[in-house]
N, C-alpha and C positions, 0 to 999 in steps of 0.2 A: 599326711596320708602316705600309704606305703603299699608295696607290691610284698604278697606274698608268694614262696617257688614252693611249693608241695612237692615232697623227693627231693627238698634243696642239699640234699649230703649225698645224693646218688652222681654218676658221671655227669650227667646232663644239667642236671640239678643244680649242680655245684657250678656248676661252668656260669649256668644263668645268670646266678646268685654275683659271682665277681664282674659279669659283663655290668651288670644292673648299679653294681658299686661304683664297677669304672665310669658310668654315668651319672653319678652322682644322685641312685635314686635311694630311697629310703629301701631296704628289704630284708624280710624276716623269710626265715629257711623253717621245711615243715616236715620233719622226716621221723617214719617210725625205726630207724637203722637198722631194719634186718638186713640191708645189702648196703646202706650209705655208711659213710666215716663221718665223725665226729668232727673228725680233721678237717676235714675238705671244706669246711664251712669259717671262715675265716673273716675277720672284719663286721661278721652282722650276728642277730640274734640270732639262737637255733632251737626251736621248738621240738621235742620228742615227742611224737604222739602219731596216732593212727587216724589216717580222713575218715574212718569211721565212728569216730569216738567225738561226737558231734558238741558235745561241750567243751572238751580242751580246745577243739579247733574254732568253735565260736569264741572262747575266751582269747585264744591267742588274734582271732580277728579282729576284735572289740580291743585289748590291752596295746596293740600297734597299730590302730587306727588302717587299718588293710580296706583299699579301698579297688586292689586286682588282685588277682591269683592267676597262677601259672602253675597248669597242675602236669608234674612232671613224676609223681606218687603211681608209679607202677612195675609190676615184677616183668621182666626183662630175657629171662635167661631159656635159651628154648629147650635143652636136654630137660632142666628143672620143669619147665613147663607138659613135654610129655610127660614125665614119668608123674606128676602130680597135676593134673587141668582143672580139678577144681579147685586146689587154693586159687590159680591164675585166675580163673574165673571170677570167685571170687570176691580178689583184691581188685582185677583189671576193670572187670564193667562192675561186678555187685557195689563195690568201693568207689564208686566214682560216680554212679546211677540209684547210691544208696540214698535213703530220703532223708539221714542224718548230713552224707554230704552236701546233698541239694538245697536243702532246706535251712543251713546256715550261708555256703556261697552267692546263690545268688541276693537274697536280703543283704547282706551286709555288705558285699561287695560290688560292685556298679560294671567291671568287666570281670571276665573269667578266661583264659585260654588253657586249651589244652593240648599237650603234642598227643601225636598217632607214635605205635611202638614201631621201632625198626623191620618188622617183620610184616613188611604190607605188599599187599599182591596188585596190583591195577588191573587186571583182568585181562590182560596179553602173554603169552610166552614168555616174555622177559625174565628171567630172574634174574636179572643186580638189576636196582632201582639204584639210578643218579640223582642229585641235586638238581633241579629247573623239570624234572619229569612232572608233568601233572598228573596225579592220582583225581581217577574217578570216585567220589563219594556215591554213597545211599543216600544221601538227601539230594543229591542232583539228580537223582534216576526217577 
């Protein structure tokens, strides 16, 4: 059995990917590289392809025996984001909320996590959000 990281060639992505090695867990990287490196993914397999492209991603499911995923497959960048909101769109929820994503992760794979993007509001004044802040969800409202 193995973890899959979705966006494993991205910052975040990549970082997972080596922590997940340093623990000596099985894990395959899942990136379509428009922002991740080739490079960054080191030590484990690396999958090209797009979470919406519901057969590479179920094949790479089934071929690594992926029994979690870590979905860290998303555009990031907030200039890029104005000036274009619906790719973000999208890639961010369409790609993630799509019925080719859905409909192969949760069947094949037994857990799923996903991060939130750095650009989250908690519904206070605040803007810098720290580490140990609890963020209010829409499913706890």
């Amino acid at each position: 059995m193995s973890v899959m990281v979705t966006g494993g060639a991205g910052y975040l992505g990549s970082h997972m990917v080596r922590q997940l090695i340093e623990a000596n867990t099985v894990v395959v990287a899942y990136d379509n590289l428009s922002k991740g490196h080739r490079e960054a993914v080191r030590n484990a397999p690396l999958i090209e392809g797009d979470i919406r492209n519901s057969s590479r991603l179920a094949g790479a499911i089934d071929k690594y025996a992926v029994d979690s995923v870590i979905h860290f497959a998303a555009s990031s960048l907030v200039q890029e984001s104005m000036e274009d909101p619906q790719k973000y769109y999208l890639n961010n929820v369409g790609g993630t909320i799509s019925r080719e994503f859905l409909a192969v992760c949760p069947l094949s794979a037994s857990r799923h996590l996903s991060r939130s993007p750095v650009s989250l509001y908690d519904g206070t004044t605040t803007l810098t959000i720290f580490e140990g802040i609890v963020l209010t969800s829409f499913l706890n409202s």
